[in-house]
C-alpha positions in Angstrom: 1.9 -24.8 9.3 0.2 -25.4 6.0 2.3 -22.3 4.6 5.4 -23.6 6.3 4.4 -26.6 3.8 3.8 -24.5 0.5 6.4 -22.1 0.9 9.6 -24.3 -0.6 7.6 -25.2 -4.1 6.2 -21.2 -4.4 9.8 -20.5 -3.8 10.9 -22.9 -6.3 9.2 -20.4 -8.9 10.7 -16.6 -9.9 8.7 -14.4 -7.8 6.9 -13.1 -9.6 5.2 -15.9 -11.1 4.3 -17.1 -7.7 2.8 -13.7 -6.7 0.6 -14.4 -10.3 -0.3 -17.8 -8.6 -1.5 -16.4 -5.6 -3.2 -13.5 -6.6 -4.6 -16.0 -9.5 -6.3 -17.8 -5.9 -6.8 -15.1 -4.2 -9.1 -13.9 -7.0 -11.1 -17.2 -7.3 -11.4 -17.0 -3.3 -13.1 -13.7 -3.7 -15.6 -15.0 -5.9 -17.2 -17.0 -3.4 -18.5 -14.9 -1.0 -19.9 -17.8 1.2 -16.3 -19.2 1.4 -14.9 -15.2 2.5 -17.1 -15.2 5.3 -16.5 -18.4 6.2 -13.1 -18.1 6.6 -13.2 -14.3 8.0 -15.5 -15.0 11.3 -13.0 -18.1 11.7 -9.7 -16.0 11.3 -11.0 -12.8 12.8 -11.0 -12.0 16.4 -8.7 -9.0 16.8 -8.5 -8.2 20.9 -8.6 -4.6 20.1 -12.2 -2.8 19.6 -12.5 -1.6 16.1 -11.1 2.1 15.4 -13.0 5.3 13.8 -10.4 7.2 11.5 -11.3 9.8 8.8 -15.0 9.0 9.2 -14.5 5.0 8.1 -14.6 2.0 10.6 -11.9 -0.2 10.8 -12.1 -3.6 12.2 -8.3 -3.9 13.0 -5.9 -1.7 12.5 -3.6 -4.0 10.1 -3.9 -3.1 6.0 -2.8 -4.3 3.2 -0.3 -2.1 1.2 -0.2 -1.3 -2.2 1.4 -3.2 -4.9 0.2 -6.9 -3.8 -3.3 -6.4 -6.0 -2.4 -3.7 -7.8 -5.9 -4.4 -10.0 -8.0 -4.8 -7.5 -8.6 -8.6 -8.6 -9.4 -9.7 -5.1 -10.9 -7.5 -2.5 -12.8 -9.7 -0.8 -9.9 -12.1 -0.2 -8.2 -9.4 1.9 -10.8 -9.4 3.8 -11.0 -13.2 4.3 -7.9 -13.4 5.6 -8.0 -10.8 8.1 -7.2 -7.4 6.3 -8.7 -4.4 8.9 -8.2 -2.5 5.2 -6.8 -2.5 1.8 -5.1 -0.3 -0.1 -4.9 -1.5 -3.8 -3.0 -0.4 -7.0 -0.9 1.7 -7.6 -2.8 2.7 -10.6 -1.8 5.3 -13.7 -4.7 6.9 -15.6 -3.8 4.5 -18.8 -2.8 1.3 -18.8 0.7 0.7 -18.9 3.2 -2.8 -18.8 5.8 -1.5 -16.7 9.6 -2.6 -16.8 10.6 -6.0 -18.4 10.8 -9.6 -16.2 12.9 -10.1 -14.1 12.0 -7.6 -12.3 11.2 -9.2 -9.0 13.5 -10.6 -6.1 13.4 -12.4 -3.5 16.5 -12.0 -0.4 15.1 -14.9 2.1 18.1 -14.2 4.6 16.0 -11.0 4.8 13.1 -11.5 4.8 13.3 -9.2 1.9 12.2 -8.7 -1.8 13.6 -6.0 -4.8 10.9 -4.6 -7.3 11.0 -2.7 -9.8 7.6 -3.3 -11.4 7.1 0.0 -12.4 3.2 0.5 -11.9 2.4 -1.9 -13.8 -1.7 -1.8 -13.8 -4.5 -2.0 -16.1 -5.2 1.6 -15.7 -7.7 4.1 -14.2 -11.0 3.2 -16.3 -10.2 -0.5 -15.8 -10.1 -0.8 -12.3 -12.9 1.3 -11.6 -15.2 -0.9 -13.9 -14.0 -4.0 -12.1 -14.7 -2.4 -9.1 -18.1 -1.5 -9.8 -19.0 -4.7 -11.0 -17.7 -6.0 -7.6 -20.4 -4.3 -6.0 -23.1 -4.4 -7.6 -22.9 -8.4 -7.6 -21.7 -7.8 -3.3 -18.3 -8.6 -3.7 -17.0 -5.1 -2.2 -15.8 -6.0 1.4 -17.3 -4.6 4.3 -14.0 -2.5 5.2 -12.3 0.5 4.0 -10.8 0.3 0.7 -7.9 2.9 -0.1 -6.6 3.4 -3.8 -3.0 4.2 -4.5 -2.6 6.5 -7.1 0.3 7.7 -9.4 1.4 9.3 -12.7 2.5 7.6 -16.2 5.7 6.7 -16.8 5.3 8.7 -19.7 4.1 11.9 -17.8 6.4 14.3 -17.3 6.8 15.9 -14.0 5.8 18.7 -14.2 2.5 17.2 -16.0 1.8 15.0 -12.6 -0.9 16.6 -11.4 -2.8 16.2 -14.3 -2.3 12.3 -13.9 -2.9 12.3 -10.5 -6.1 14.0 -10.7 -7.4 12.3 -13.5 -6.9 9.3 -11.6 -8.8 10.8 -8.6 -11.7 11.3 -10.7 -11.7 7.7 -12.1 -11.3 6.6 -9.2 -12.8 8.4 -6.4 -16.2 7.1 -6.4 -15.1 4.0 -5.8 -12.9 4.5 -2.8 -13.3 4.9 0.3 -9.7 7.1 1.1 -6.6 7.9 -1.8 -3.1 7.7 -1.1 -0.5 9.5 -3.7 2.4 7.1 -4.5 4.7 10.2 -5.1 8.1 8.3 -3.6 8.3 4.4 -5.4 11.8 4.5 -7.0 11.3 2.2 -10.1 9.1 5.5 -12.3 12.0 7.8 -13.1 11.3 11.1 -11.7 8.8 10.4 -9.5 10.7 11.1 -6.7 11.3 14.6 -7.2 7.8 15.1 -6.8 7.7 15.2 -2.6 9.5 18.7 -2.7 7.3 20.7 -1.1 5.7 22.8 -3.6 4.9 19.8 -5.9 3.5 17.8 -3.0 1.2 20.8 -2.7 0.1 21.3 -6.2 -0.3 17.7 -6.1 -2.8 17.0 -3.2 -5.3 20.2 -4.3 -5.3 18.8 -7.5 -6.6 15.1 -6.1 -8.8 17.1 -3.8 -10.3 19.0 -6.2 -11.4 16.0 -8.7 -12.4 13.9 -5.6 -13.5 16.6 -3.0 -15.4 13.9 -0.8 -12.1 11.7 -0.6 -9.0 11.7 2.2 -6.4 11.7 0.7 -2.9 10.8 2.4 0.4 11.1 0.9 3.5 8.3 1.4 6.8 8.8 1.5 10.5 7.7 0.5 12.5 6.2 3.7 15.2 8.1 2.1 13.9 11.6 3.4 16.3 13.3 5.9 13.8 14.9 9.1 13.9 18.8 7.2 12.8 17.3 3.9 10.4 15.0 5.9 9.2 17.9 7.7 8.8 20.1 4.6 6.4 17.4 3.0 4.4 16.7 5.7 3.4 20.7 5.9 3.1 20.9 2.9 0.9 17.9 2.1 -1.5 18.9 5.7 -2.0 22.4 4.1 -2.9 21.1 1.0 -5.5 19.4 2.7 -4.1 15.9 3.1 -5.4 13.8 6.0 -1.6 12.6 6.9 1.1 10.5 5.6 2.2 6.7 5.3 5.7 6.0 5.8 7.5 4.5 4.2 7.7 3.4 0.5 10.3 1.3 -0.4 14.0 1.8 -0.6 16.4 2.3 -3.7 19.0 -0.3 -3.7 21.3 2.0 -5.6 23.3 2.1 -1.8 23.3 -1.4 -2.0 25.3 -2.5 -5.5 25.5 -6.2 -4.7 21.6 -6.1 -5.0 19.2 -6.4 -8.2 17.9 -2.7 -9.3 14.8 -1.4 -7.6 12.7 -0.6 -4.5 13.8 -3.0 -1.0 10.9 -3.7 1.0 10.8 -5.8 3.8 13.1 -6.3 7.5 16.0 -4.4 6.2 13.5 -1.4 6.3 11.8 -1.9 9.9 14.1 0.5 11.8 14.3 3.4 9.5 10.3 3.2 8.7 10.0 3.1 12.7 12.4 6.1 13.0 10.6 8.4 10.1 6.9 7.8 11.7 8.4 8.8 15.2 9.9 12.2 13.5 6.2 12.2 11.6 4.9 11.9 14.6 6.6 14.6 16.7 6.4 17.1 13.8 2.4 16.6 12.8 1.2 15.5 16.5 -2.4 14.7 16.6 -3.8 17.1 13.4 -2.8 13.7 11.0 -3.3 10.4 10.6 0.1 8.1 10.4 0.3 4.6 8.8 3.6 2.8 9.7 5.0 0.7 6.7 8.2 -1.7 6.2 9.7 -4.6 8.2 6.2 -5.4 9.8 5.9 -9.2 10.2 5.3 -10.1 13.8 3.4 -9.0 16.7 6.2 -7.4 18.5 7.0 -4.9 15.0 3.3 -4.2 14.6 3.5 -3.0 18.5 6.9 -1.3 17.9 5.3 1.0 15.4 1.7 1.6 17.2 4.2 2.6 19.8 6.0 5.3 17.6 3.0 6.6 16.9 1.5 5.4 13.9 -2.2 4.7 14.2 -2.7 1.9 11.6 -0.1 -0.8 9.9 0.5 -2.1 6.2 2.0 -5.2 5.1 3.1 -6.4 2.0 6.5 -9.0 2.2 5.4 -10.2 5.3 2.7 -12.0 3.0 5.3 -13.9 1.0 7.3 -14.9 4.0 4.6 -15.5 6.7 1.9 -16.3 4.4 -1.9 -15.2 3.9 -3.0 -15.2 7.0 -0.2 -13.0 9.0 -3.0 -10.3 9.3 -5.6 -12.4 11.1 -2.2 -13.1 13.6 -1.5 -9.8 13.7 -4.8 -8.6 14.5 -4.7 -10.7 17.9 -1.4 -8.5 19.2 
């Protein structure tokens, strides 16, 4: 109800400068660790019995997707709120400013938003220093946190790998699992990069600079099944640990629409549809995180039931507000 209150003067704002404003209160929240746990044994009471995954405990089975703290500003504020986990970035090895404003949008009779941020981030080096100086004052949270990685918008293709793994090594020690963002639309290229061979060249190189790391790998909704298929074997016999599906989706189909990558409801039915052909394809020798269009109890079910074993959210947060997780987590 409070949200329902807050919403129409955060909406009055572009988007993006009310995502600055909450992410700006998000970070102060997770300074004040009394406060986070506070608010988490209050929020917090999934039904479900926490799940073991990839050798790390999660609480509930509801994440946080990239692209919301793409710094990693406020981890424990996640965790407030209800997070089971948190994926955070995407981050490039340098530092780089991404495209010019405006270059976030909101479509409330959606439920949907446009970006094309371009991995904007403070780079590799950065975010690891801010997160070891989150834990060693105790601000890491006690649940999984997953890094999203990617390559410069500078970086040519067929240089990726060298990206990727130097962000793996930056990186590594202060994850708990890596994902490769190989399928965001707004980094031009980037997308070529889930052929097959390049997915493969791509995981060993992460494994290799961070050996003791999972590593999963997320892809475009715009896949067809074969090229679905193809990544997902390749990515397994690389040595991923599985896939998330799905990124979010070019609006170049869509011309009456800003530039970018549409996340959100108008992607619910095609991410359900790629994890149920994951699913079929992979069976049980990988782990499947179901992404887009989640905002209610019924769509977190919808997906379990397709066969993904763990949820992310991301727009649900700007239309449902902070504590849709904690909601969620009671399905």
């Amino acid at each position: 109800m409070l949200y329902r209150a807050v919403r129409p003067i955060l909406f009055r704002c572009d988007p993006e400068s009310a995502h600055d404003a909450a992410l700006s209160a998000a970070s102060r929240l997770a300074r004040r660790p009394g406060w986070c746990v506070s608010m988490r044994r209050r929020l917090a009471r999934p039904r479900e019995e926490p799940v073991r995954l990839l050798g790390l405990e999660f609480p509930t089975r509801i994440g946080l997707a990239a692209g919301f703290d793409k710094n990693a500003l406020a981890p424990m504020a996640w965790w407030a709120v209800g997070f089971g986990f948190i994926e955070l970035g995407t981050i490039t090895p340098l530092p780089q400013p991404g495209h010019p404003r405006p270059r976030m949008f909101r479509l409330p009779h959606e439920r949907a938003l446009v970006n094309r941020m371009g991995f904007n981030n403070d780079g590799a080096a950065a975010v690891a220093g801010r997160l070891a100086a989150q834990r060693d004052v105790g601000l890491r949270p006690p649940i999984p946190i997953w890094i999203s990685i990617g390559k410069n918008a500078v970086t040519a293709p067929e240089r990726a790998a060298d990206d990727y793994a130097a962000a793996a090594s930056a990186l590594g020690p202060h994850a708990d699992l890596l994902t490769l963002n190989i399928s965001s639309p707004n980094t031009e290229g980037l997308r070529s990069l889930q052929a097959a061979e390049s997915v493969s060249r791509l995981v060993e190189a992460v494994r290799a600079a961070a050996p003791q790391r999972p590593v999963l790998v997320k892809v475009a909704p715009e896949l067809d099944e074969p090229q679905l298929s193809a990544a997902a074997e390749a990515a397994l016999s690389a040595g991923a640990s599985g896939l998330i599906a799905t990124n979010t989706r070019s609006t170049e189909s869509r011309p009456e629409l800003p530039r970018g990558g549409l996340s959100g409801l108008p992607l619910r039915e095609t991410a359900l549809r790629r994890v149920t052909t994951l699913r079929r394809r992979v069976g049980d020798r990988a782990v499947l995180v179901g992404c887009g269009g989640i905002d209610d109890r019924g769509s977190a079910r919808a997906m379990r039931d397709a066969g993904a074993d763990l949820v992310q959210l991301y727009t649900a947060l700007i239309y449902r507000g902070p504590f849709v997780a904690a909601r969620l987590s009671h399905a």
